[in-house]
C-alpha positions as CSV (number, residue, x, y, z in Angstrom):
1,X,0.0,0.0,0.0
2,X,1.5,3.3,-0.6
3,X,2.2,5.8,1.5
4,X,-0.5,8.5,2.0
5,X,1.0,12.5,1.1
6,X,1.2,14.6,3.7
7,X,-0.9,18.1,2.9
8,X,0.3,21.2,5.0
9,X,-2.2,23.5,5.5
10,X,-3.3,25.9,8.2
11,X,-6.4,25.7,10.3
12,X,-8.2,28.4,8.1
13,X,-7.4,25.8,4.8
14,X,-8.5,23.0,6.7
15,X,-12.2,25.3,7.1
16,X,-11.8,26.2,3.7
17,X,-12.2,22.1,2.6
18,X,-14.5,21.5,5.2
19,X,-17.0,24.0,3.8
20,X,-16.1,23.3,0.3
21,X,-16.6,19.5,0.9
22,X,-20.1,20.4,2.9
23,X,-21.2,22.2,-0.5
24,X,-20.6,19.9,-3.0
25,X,-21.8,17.0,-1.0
26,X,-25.5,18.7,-0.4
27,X,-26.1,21.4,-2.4
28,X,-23.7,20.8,-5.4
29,X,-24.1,16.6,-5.9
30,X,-28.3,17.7,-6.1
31,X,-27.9,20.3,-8.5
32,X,-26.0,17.5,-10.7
33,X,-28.5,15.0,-9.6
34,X,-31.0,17.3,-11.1
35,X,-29.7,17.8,-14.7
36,X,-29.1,14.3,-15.4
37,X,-32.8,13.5,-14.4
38,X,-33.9,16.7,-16.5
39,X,-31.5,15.2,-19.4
40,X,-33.0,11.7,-19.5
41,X,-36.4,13.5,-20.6
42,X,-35.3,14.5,-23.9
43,X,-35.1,11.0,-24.9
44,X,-32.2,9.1,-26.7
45,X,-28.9,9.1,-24.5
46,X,-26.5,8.5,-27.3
47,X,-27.1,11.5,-28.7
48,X,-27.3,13.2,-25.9
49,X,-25.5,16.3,-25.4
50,X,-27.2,17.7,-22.1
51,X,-27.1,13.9,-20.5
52,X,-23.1,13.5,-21.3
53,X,-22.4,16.7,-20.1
54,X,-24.3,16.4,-16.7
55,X,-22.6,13.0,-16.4
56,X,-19.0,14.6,-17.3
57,X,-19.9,17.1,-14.4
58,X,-21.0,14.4,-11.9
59,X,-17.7,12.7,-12.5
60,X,-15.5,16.0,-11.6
61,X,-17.9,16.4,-8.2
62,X,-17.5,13.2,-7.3
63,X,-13.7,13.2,-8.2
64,X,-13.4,16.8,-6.4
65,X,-15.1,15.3,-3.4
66,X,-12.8,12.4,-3.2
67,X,-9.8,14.5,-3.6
68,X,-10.8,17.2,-0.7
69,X,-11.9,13.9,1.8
70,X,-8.0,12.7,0.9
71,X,-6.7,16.5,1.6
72,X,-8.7,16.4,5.0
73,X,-7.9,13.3,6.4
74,X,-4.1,13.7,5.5
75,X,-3.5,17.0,6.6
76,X,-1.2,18.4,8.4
77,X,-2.0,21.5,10.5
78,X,0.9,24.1,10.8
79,X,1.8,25.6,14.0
80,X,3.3,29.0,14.4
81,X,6.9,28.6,15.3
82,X,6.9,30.9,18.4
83,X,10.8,30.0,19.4
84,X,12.4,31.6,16.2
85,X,10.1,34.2,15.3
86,X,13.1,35.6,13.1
87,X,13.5,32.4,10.7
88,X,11.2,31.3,7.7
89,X,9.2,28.8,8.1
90,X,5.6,27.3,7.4
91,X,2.6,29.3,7.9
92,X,4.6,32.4,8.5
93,X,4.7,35.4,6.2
94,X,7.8,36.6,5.2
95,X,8.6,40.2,3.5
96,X,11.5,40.4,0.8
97,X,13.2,42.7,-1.5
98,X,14.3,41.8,-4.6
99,X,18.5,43.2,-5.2
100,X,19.8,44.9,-6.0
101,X,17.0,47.9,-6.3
102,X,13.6,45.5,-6.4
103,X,10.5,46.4,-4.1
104,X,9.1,44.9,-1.1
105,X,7.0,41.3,-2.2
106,X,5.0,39.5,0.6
107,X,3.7,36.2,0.9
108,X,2.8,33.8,3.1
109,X,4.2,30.1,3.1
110,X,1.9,27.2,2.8
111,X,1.1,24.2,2.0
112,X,0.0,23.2,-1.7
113,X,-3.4,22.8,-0.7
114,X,-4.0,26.3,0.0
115,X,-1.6,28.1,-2.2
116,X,-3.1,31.0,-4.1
117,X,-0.2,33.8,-5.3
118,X,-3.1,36.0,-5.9
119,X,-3.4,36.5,-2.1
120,X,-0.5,36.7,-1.3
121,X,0.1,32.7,-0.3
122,X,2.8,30.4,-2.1
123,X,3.3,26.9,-1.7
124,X,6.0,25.2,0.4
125,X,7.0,23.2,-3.0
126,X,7.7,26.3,-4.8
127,X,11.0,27.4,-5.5
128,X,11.0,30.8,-4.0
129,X,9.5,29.0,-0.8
130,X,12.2,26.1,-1.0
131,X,14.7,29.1,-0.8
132,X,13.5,31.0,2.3
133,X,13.0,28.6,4.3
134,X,14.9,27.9,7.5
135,X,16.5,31.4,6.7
136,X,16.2,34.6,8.8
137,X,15.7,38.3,8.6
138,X,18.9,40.3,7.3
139,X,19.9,37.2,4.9
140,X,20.4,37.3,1.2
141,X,19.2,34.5,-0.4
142,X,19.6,33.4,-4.5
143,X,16.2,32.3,-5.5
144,X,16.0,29.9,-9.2
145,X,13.3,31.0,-11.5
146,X,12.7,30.2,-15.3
147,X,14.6,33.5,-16.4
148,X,17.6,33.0,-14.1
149,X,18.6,33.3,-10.2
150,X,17.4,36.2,-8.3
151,X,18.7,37.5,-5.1
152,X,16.8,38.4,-2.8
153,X,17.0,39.8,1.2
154,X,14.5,39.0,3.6
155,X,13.2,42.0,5.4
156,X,10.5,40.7,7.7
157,X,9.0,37.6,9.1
158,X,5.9,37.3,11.0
């Protein structure tokens, strides 16, 4: 049997699922439910378009609600490290500039569950977070990205 993955998230991603889960299991799997009954009544399902469709949309439900039970039941809450409150680490927020003459980028680290760099909150996996972490305020630190290395100094951690 393989190993189950580990998916860090914070409390708030956790609630995220949870409510996420709640809708599509009652309000979301009826809808479906609903549209393949209404897509029966216009006879023939091999020519079907409405039918195939509602059926191509219960699958990704059902799929999305199997992957979000997985997500839940293997995650992996992250703690605020209180003892170092200077170095990088999960679920912290860390402020940095890019050198030599870049301007101030914030973002919090998570886990690949929750990651969303349009709020501000990167994954643990990616490679700017892969470079930050375990380092503290004050240090430069060369990041890889597609165009080249970057360096960047970390200004603030909270």
């Amino acid at each position: 049997m393989p190993e189950e993955k580990s998916y860090y998230m914070t409390e708030e991603g956790k609630e995220k699922l949870e409510q996420e889960l709640q809708y599509l299991k009652t309000e979301r799997r009826q809808e479906v439910v609903e549209r393949i009954k209404i897509a029966r009544g216009f006879g023939d399902l091999s020519e079907n378009s409405e039918y195939d469709a509602a059926k191509d949309e219960q699958a990704f439900v059902e799929s999305r609600i199997a992957t979000i039970e997985n997500m839940i039941r293997n995650a992996v809450i992250i703690e605020n490290d209180t003892e170092n409150p200077d170095v990088v680490s999960l679920g912290k927020t860390v402020t940095f500039k890019e050198l030599p003459d870049g301007e101030d980028e914030e973002y919090q680290i998570v886990g690949s569950a929750e990651a969303d760099p349009f709020e501000g909150k990167i994954s643990n996996d990616s490679p700017i977070a892969k470079s930050l972490l375990g380092k503290e305020i004050g240090d430069e630190v060369t990041v890889p990205t597609p165009a080249g290395e970057m360096q960047v100094k970390i200004i603030n951690v909270q």
